[in-house]
C-alpha positions in Angstrom: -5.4 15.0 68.9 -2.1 15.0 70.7 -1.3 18.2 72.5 2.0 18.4 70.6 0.3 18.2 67.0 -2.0 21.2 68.4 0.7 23.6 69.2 2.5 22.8 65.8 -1.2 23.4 63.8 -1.9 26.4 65.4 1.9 27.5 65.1 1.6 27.2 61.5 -2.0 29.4 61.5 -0.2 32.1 63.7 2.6 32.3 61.7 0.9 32.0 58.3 -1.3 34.8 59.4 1.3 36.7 60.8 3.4 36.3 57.1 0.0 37.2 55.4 -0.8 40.3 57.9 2.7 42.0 56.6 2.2 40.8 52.9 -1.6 42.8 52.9 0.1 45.3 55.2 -3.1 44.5 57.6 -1.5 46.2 61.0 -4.3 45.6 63.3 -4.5 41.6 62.2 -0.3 42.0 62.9 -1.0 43.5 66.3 -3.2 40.8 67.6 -1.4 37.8 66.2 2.5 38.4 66.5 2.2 38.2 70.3 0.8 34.5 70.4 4.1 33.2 68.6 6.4 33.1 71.2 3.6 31.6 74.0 3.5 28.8 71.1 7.0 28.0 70.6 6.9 27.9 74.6 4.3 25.4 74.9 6.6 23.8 71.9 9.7 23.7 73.8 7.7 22.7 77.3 5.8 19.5 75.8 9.0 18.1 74.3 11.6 18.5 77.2 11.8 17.2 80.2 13.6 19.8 82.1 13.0 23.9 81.7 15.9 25.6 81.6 15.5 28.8 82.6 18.1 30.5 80.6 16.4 29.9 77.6 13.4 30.9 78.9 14.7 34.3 79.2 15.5 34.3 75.8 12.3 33.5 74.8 10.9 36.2 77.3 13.0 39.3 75.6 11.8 37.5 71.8 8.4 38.2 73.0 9.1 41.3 74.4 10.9 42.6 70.8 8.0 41.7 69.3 5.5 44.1 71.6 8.3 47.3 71.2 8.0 46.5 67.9 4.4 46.6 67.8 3.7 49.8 70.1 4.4 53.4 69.8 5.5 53.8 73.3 8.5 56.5 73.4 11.8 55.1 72.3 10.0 51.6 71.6 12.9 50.7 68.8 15.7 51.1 71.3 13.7 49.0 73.3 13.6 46.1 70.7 17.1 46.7 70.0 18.0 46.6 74.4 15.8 43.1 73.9 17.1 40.9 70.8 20.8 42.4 71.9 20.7 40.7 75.6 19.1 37.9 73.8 21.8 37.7 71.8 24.5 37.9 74.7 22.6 34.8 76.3 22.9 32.8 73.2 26.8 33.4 73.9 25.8 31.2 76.7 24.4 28.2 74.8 27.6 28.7 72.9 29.5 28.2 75.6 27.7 25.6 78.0 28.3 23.2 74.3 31.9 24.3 74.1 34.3 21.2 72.8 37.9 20.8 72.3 38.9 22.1 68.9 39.7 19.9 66.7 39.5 21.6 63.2 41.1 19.8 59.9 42.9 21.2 57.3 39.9 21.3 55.0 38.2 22.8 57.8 40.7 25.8 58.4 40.1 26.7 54.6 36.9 26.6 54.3 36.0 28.8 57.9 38.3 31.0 57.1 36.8 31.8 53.8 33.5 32.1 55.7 35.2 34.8 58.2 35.9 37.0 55.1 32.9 36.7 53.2 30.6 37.0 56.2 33.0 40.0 57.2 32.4 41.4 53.9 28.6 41.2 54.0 28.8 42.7 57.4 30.7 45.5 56.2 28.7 46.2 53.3 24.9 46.2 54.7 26.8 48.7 57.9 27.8 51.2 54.9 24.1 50.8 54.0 22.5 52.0 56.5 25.0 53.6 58.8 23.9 57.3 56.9 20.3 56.9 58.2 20.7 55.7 61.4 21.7 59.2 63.2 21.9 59.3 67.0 20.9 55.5 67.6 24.9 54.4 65.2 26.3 54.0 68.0 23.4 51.1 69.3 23.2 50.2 65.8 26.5 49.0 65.2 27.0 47.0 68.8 23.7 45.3 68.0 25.4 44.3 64.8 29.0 43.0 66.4 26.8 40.8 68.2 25.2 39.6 65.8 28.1 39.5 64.1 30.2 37.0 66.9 27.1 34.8 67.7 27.0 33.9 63.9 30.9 33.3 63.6 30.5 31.3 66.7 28.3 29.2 66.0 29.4 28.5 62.6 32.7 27.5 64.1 31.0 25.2 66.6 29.1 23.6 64.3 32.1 22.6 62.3 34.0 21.2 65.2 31.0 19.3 67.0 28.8 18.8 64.1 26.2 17.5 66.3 22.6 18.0 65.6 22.4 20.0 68.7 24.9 22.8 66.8 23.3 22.7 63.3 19.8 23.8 64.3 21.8 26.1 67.0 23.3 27.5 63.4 20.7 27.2 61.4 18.7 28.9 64.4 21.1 32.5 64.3 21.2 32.2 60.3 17.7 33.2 60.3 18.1 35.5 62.6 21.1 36.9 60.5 18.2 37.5 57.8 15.6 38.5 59.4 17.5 41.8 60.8 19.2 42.2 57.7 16.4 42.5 56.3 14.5 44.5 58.9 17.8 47.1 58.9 17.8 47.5 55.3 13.7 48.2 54.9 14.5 51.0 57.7 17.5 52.3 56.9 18.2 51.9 54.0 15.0 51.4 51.2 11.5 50.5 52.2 10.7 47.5 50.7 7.7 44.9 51.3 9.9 42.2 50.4 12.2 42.6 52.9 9.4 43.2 55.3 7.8 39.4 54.4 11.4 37.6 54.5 11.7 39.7 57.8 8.2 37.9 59.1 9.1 34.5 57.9 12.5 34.0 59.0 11.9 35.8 62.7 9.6 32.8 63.2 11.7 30.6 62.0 14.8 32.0 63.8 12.4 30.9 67.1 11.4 28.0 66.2 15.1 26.4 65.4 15.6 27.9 68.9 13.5 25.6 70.1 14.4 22.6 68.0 18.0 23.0 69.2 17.3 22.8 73.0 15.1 19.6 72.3 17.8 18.5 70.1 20.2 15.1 71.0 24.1 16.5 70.9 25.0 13.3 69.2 27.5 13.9 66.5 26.3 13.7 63.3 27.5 10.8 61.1 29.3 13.5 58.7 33.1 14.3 60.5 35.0 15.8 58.3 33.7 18.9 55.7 
């Protein structure tokens, strides 16, 4: 068996164990599990490039650690996780910029991202007014760790559209999920616990990851599709 089709089986058993450990509500199972992800979308990204770029190793480091400050009740361990996935984040501004082209947006395209800005904008807004009441003294982290989020996805939507290359869609599809997955996360916390926010939280984390992954291994060709 190729060492390639390993990593991807045992991804899948990590992460359908780690899916099934939040559905049963199964902590300890959780505990053990999580952790191994990341190492696995590691040895992913390692057996399918030829280069390392360290960069991106750091983001994969501060993934990893979110996952442990998540998983321990050290003092302050969410402003921890929110300190990790926010750098993160700032690096991915990187990626953003490193595959920067000319803009070179269509009328058709203008239209369409700018009805994007608004609705996105919108959403934004409306999942802040959520949870902004139960957040108390950690607002002020809160809402910076959502600007971020909230730039990186407008970014690379408007990337995407000018480059369309497959390099920039799973770099999109890549922050989409993690656009869901905190959702999610901020609304079970802050706003109403829900189970169902916890499992969509578990799936699309790991998905979030693994896109990461696909879109450094990715070929920038542009895709045939030019124009929306």
């Amino acid at each position: 068996m190729k060492t390639r089709t390993l990593i991807k089986i045992l991804l899948i058993i990590t992460g359908g164990l780690c899916v099934l450990s939040t559905a049963m509500q199964w902590p300890v199972l959780e505990f053990y599990i999580k952790p191994t992800t990341v190492p696995l979308f590691f040895m992913l990204y390692w057996f399918n490039t030829k280069k390392i770029d360290v960069l991106f190793l750091m983001v994969l480091l501060l993934c990893f650690l979110g996952d442990i400050f998540l998983l321990t009740d050290v003092e302050n361990s969410f402003m921890y996780v929110l300190m990790s996935y926010s750098v993160c984040y700032l690096l991915l501004f990187f990626f953003l910029y490193k595959n920067y082209k000319p803009i070179d947006y269509g009328t058709t395209d203008v239209v369409y991202l700018s009805v994007f800005w608004v609705a996105w904008t919108l959403i934004v807004y409306e999942i802040y007014e959520a949870i902004e009441g139960s957040m108390g003294g950690i607002k002020f982290y809160g809402l910076t760790y959502l600007l971020i989020l909230y730039f990186l996805f407008i970014g690379a939507v408007f990337q995407y559209v000018n480059i369309r290359s497959t390099k920039s869609l799973w770099f999109l599809i890549a922050i989409l999920n993690f656009v869901i997955s905190d959702s999610c996360f901020a609304l079970d916390k802050f706003y109403i616990s829900s189970i169902e926010f916890e499992i969509i939280n578990s799936i699309y984390q790991l998905l979030a990851v693994f896109f990461l992954v696909q879109f450094q291994i990715a070929s920038p060709a542009p895709l045939k599709l030019n124009k929306l």
